[in-house]
C-alpha positions in Angstrom: 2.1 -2.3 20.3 -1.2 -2.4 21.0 -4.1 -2.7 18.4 -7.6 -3.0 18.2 -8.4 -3.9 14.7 -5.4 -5.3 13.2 -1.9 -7.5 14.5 0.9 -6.4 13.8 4.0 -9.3 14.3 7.3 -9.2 13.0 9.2 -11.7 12.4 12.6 -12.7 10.2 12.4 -8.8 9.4 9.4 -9.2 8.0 6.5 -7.0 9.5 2.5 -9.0 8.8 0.0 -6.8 9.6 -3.2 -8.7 9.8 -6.7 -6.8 9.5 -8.5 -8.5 12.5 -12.1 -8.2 12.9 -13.0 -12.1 11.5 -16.3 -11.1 12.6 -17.3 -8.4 10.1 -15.4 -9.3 7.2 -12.3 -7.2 8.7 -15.0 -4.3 7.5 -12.9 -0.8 7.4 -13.1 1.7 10.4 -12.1 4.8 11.4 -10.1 3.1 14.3 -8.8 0.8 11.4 -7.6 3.3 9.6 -6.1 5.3 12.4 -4.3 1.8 13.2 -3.2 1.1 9.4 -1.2 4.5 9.7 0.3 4.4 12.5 1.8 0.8 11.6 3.1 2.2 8.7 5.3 4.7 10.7 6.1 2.5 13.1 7.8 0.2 10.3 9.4 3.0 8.1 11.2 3.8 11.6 12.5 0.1 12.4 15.8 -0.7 10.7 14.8 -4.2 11.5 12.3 -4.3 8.9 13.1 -5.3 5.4 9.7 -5.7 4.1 5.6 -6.0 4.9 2.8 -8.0 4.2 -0.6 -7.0 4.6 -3.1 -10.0 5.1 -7.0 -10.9 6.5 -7.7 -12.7 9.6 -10.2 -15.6 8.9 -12.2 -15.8 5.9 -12.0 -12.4 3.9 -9.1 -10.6 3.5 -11.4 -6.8 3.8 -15.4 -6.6 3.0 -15.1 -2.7 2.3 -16.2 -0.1 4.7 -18.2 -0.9 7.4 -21.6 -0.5 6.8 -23.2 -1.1 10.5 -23.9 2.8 10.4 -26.9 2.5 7.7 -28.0 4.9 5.5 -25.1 7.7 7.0 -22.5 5.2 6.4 -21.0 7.9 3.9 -22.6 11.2 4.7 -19.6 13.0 6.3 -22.0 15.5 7.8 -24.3 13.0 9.9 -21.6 11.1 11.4 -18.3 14.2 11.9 -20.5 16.9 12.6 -21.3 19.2 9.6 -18.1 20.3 7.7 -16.6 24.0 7.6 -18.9 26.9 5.2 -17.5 29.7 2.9 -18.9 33.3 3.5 -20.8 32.2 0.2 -22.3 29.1 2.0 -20.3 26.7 -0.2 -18.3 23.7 1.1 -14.9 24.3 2.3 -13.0 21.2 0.7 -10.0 22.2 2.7 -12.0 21.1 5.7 -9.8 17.9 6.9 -13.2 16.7 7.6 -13.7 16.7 4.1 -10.8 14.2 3.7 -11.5 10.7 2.7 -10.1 8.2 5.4 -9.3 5.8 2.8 -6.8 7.9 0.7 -5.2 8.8 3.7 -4.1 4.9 4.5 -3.0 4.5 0.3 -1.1 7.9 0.7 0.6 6.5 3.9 1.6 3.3 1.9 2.6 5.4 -1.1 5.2 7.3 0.7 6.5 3.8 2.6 10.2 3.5 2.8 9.9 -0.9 2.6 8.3 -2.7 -0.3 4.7 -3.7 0.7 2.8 -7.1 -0.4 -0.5 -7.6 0.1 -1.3 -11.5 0.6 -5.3 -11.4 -0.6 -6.8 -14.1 1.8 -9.9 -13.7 0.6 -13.4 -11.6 -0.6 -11.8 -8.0 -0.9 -14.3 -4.9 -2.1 -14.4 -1.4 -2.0 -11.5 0.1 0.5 -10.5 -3.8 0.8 -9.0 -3.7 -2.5 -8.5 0.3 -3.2 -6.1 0.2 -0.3 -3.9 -2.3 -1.8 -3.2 -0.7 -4.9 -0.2 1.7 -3.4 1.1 -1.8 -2.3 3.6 -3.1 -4.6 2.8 -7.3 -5.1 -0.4 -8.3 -4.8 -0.7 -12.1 -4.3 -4.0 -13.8 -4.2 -5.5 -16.5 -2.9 -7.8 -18.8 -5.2 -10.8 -18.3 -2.5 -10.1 -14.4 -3.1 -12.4 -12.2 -4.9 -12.1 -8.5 -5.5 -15.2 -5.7 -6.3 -15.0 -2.1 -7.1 -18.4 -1.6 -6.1 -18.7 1.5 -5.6 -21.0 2.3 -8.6 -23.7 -0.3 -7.1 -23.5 1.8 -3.5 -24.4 5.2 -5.0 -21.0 6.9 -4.5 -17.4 6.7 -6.2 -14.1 4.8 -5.8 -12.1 6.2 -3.0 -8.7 5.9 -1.7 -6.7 7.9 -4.8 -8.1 4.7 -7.0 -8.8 6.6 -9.8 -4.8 7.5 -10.0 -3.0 4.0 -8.8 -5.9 1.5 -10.8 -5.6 3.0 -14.1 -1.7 3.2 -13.8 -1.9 -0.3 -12.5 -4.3 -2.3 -15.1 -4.9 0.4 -18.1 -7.9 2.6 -18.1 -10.3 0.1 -20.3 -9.9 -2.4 -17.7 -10.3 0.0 -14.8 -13.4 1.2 -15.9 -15.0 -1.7 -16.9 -14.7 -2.5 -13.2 -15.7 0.3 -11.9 -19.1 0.9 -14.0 -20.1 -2.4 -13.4 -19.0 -2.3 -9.6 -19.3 -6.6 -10.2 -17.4 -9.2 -7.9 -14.8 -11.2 -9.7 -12.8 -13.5 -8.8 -8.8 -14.5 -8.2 -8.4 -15.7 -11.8 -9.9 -12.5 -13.6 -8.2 -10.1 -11.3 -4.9 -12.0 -12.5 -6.0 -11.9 -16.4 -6.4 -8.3 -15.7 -3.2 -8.1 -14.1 -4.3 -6.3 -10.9 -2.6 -9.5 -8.9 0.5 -10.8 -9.8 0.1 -14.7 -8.8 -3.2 -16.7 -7.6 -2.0 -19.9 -5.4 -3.7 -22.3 -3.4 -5.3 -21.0 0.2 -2.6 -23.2 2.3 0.5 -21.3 0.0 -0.8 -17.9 0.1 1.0 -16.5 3.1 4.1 -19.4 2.1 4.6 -17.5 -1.3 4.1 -13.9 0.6 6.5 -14.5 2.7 9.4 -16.3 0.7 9.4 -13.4 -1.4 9.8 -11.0 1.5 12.3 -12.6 3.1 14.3 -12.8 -0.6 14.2 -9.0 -0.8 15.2 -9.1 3.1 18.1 -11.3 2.7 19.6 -10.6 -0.3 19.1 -6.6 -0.9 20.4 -3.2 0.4 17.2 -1.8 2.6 18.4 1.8 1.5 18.9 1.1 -2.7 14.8 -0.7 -2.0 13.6 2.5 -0.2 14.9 4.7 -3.1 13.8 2.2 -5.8 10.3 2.0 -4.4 9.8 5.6 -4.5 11.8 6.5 -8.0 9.3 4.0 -9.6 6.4 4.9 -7.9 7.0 8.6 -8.4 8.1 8.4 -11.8 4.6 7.2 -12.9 3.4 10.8 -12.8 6.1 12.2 -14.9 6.0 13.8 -18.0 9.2 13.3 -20.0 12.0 10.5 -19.2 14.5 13.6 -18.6 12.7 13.3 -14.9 13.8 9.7 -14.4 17.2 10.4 -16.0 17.9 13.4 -13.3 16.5 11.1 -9.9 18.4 8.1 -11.6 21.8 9.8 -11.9 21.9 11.6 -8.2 21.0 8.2 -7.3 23.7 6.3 -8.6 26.0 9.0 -7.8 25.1 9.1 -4.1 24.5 5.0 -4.4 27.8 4.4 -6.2 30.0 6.4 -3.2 28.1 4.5 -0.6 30.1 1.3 1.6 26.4 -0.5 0.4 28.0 -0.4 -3.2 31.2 -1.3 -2.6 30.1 -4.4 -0.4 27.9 -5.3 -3.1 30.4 -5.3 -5.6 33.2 -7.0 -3.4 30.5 -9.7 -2.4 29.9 -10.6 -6.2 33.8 -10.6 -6.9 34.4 -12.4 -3.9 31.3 -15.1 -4.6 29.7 -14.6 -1.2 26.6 -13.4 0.3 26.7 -8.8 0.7 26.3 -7.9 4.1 24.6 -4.4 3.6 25.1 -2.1 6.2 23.7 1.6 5.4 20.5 2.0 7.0 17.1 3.5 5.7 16.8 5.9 9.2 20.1 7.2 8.8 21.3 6.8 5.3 18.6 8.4 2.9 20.4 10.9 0.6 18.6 14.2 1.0 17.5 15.2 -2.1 14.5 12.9 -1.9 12.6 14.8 0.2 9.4 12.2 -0.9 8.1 10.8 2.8 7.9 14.5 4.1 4.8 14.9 6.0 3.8 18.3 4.6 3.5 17.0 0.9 -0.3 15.3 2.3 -1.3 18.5 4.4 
């Protein structure tokens, strides 16, 4: 596959996708964005893949949008044409013009069937960090430093932030972020529990990667599909009685699967489970969750 503004390289049945323009900062496009989604499909359709890390090529990991454009960097009218009227004269907000390019990379990873880490390289502001909060693991590097700027640029966080950072790291701490729109660095974002480790620059993508290929080795691709989803989805719920109804069709399903009974028969038997149900084939269909229509 062919890409402009990232690499994508599998290897081990791990998938890196790299954001690749060293240049800029790996600065966030439209053809970036249009890249980041389509990766994510291609992966949710490879059986070969167990698990994705999302990285930076050179010295940042993602320096926000880019902001070559000026002044109309954000002014949806100037640079797509001006967006669909009502009879009244107000903005249509169904326009998909209207749609922020952003939320539609998070909403891609939300809905991903593989468990996604982002390996922070580096400086990582505005869409360079709202995109990695539908990722599951953050990792960061001690040269990495994250910004939720937006409140210093005149316009608001982006990319469904305002639903996965306040679920992520409590509303105080999300908003104290936010207001102040400052740059901090690896160590605060890990007091604040936004990342999950901060390692040396030469162990970052060691550390990333070891913990992929654990989950790729050692797990059932079709119990980490469901379990990424049931946790994710669960978030929005409003009484445990939810959980407790996806839970039990899950282990019902789960529990007549030859996944389960390998897994048990491995642990009796003291040897490594060979897992053979696949995520393309094997999905139970009651969880209807990476249907297209539910973002249209």
């Amino acid at each position: 596959m062919a890409y402009e503004t990232i690499k994508y390289e599998v290897a081990d049945q791990v998938l890196t996708i790299t954001l690749n323009r060293p240049d800029k900062l790996n600065a966030f496009t439209a053809t970036m964005q249009r890249e980041l989604i389509d990766a994510f499909d291609h992966a949710d359709k490879d059986d070969e893949i167990r698990a994705i890390i999302v990285t930076g090529e050179g010295r940042a990991f993602c320096a926000g949008a880019d902001l070559s454009s000026g002044a109309n960097t954000f002014d949806r009218d100037a640079r797509r044409g001006p967006v669909k009227r009502l009879a009244d004269g107000k903005v249509d907000y169904s326009d998909a013009n209207v749609r922020d390019g952003g939320g539609q990379v998070t909403l891609r990873i939300f809905k991903c069937l593989k468990p996604v880490i982002a390996a922070v390289n580096g400086p990582a502001v505005g869409i360079g960090v709202t995109m990695q909060l539908a990722m599951d693991i953050r990792i960061a590097s001690e040269a990495a430093r994250f910004g939720f700027v937006f409140s210093q640029r005149g316009i608001v966080p982006e990319a469904a932030s305002s639903w996965f950072l306040p679920r992520i790291v409590g509303i105080a701490q999300a908003l104290e972020w936010c207001y102040t729109g400052r740059v901090f660095p690896a160590q605060e974002a890990l007091a604040g529990r936004l990342v999950s480790q901060v390692v040396p620059p030469d162990q970052l993508l060691p550390t990333a990667r070891a913990l992929a290929r654990e989950i790729a080795e050692k797990t059932a691709p079709v119990s980490i599909a469901l379990i990424r989803q049931m946790m994710w989805r669960m978030l929005g719920a409003d009484d445990p009685m939810e959980a407790h109804k996806i839970d039990s069709r899950g282990i019902y399903t789960r529990g007549r699967s030859d996944d389960v009974k390998e897994g048990v028969m491995a642990f009796l038997e003291k040897r490594p489970a060979a897992f053979k149900n696949k995520v393309s084939g094997d999905m139970p269909d009651y969880f209807p969750w990476w249907d297209e229509r539910e973002y249209k």
